[in-house]
Kinemage of the C-alpha trace (Angstrom):
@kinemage 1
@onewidth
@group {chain A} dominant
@subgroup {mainchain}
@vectorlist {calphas} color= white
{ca unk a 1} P 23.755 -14.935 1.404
{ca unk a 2} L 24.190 -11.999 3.717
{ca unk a 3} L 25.709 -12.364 7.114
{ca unk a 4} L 22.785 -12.367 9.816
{ca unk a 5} L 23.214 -10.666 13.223
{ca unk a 6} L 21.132 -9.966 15.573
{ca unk a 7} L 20.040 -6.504 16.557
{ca unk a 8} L 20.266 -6.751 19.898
{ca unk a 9} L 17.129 -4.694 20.758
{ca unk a 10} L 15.384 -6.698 23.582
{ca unk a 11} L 12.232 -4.602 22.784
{ca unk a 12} L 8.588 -6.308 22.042
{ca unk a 13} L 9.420 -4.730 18.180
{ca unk a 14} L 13.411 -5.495 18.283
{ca unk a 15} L 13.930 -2.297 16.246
{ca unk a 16} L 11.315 -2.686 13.864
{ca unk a 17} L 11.338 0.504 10.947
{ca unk a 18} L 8.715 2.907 11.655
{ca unk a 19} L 7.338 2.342 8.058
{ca unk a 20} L 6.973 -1.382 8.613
{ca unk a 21} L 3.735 -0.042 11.477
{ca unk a 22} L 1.925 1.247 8.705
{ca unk a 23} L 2.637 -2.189 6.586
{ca unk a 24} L 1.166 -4.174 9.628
{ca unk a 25} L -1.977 -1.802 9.865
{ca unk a 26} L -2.972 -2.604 6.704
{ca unk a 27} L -2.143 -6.856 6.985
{ca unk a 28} L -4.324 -6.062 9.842
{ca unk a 29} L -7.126 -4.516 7.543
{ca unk a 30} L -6.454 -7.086 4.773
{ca unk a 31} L -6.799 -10.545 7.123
{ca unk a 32} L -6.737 -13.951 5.352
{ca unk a 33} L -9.545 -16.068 6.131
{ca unk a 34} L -7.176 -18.812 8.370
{ca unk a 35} L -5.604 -15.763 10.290
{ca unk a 36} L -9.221 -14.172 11.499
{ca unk a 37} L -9.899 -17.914 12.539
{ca unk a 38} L -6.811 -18.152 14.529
{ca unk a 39} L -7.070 -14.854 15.932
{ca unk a 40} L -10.372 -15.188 17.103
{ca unk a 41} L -8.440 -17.712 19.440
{ca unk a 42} L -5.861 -15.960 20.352
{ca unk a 43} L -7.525 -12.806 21.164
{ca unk a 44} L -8.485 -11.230 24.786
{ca unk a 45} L -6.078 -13.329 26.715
{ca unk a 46} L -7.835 -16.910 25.979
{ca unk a 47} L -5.658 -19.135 25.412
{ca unk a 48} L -3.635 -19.585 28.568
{ca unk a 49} L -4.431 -16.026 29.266
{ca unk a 50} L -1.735 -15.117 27.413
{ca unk a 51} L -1.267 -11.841 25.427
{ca unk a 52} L -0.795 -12.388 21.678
{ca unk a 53} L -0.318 -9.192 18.975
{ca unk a 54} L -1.450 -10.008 15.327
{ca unk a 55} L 0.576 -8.406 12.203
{ca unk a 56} L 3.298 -7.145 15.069
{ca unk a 57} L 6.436 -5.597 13.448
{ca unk a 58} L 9.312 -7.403 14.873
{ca unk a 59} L 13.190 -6.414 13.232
{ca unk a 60} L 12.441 -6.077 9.569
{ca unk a 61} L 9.877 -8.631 9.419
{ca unk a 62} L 6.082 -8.183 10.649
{ca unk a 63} L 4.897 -11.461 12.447
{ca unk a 64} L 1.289 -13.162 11.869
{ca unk a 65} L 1.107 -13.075 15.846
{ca unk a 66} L 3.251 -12.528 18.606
{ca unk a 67} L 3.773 -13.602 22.366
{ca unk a 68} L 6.207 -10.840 23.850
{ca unk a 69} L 6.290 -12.829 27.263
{ca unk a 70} L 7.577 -16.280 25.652
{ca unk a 71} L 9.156 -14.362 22.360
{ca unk a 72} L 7.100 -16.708 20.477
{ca unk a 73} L 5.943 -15.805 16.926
{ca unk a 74} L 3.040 -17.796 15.059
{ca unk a 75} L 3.167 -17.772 11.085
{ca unk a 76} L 0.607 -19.025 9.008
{ca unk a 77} L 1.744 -20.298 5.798
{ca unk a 78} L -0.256 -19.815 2.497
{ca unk a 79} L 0.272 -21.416 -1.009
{ca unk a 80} L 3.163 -19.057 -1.839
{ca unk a 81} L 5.418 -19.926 1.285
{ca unk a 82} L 5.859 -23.600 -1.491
{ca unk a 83} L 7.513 -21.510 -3.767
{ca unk a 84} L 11.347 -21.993 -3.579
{ca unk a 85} L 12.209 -18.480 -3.291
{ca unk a 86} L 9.550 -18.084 -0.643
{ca unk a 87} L 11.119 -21.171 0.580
{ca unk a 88} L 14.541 -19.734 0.837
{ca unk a 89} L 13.520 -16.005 2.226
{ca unk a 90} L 11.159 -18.155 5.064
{ca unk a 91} L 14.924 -19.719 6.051
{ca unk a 92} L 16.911 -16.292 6.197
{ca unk a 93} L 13.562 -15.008 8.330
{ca unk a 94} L 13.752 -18.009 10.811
{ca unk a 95} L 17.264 -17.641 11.271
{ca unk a 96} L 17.433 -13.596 11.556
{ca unk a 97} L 14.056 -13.659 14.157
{ca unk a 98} L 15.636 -16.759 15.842
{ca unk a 99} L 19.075 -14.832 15.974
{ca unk a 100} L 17.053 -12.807 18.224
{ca unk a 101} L 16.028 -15.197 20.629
{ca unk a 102} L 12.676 -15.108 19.104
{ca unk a 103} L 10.853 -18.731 18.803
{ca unk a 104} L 8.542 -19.243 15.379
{ca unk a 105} L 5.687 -21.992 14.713
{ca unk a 106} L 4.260 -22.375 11.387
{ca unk a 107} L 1.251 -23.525 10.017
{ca unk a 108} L -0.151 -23.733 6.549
{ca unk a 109} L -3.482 -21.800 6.481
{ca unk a 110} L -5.186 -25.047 5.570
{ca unk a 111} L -4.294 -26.410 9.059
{ca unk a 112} L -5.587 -23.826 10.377
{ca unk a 113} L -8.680 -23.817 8.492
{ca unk a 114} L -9.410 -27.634 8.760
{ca unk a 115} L -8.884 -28.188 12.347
{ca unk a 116} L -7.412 -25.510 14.332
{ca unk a 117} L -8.290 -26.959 17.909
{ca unk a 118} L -5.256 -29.265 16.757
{ca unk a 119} L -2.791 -25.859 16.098
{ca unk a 120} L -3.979 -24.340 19.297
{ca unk a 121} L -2.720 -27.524 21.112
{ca unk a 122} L 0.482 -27.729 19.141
{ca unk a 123} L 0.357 -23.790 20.522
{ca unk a 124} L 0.221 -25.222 24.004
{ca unk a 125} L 2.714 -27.552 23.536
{ca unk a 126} L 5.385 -25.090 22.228
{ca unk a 127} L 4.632 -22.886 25.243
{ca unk a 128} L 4.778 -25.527 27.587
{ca unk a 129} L 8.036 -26.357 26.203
{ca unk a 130} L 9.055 -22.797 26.904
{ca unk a 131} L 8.181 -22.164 30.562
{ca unk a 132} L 10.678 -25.611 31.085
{ca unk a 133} L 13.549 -23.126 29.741
């Protein structure tokens, strides 16, 4: 494995590639059915009127959604994240992003799907865990 440093770049996009924009445009156009659910949440400020991005390009990865003001990102995990290779690029992700002070929260989509006023409380949770720090 590569060494892993952080970029340094206390930006909302931490140095993000401009080509990586155009990738998160269309993940924006191309929404899986657990992500529209969640963002429908998460939208306009309602939950803790907090601001969240969806499909945000952050270093060299683009997150599901984003909270620049606790550098929390929210990933939603579909069938392919069980693969082992998935498994093992989902590590080298965590620890690049959390190199970079960045926090991350998965779900699978089917937690989302089945009951997602449980994921926006774990959402709550990690936040309030935040503002302690």
């Amino acid at each position: 494995m590569k060494k892993l440093k952080p970029n340094h770049d206390e930006g909302m996009w931490k140095g993000a590639p401009s080509d990586l924009f155009s990738k998160a445009q269309f993940l924006k156009r191309n929404e899986t059915i657990a992500e529209k659910l969640l963002w429908e949440k998460l939208r306009n400020n309602q939950l803790e009127g907090l601001k969240f991005r969806r499909q945000h390009p952050v270093n060299i990865y683009i997150a599901d959604f984003y909270c620049h003001k606790f550098k929390l990102i929210i990933e939603l995990d579909g069938d392919y994240h069980n693969q082992e290779e998935q498994k093992q690029k989902d590590e080298v992700r965590t620890e690049v992003l959390g190199l970079n002070d960045l926090k991350i929260i998965r779900f699978k989509n089917e937690e989302v799907e089945q009951d997602i006023n449980q994921v926006l409380i774990t959402i709550k949770n990690k936040i309030e865990q935040l503002k302690e720090k």
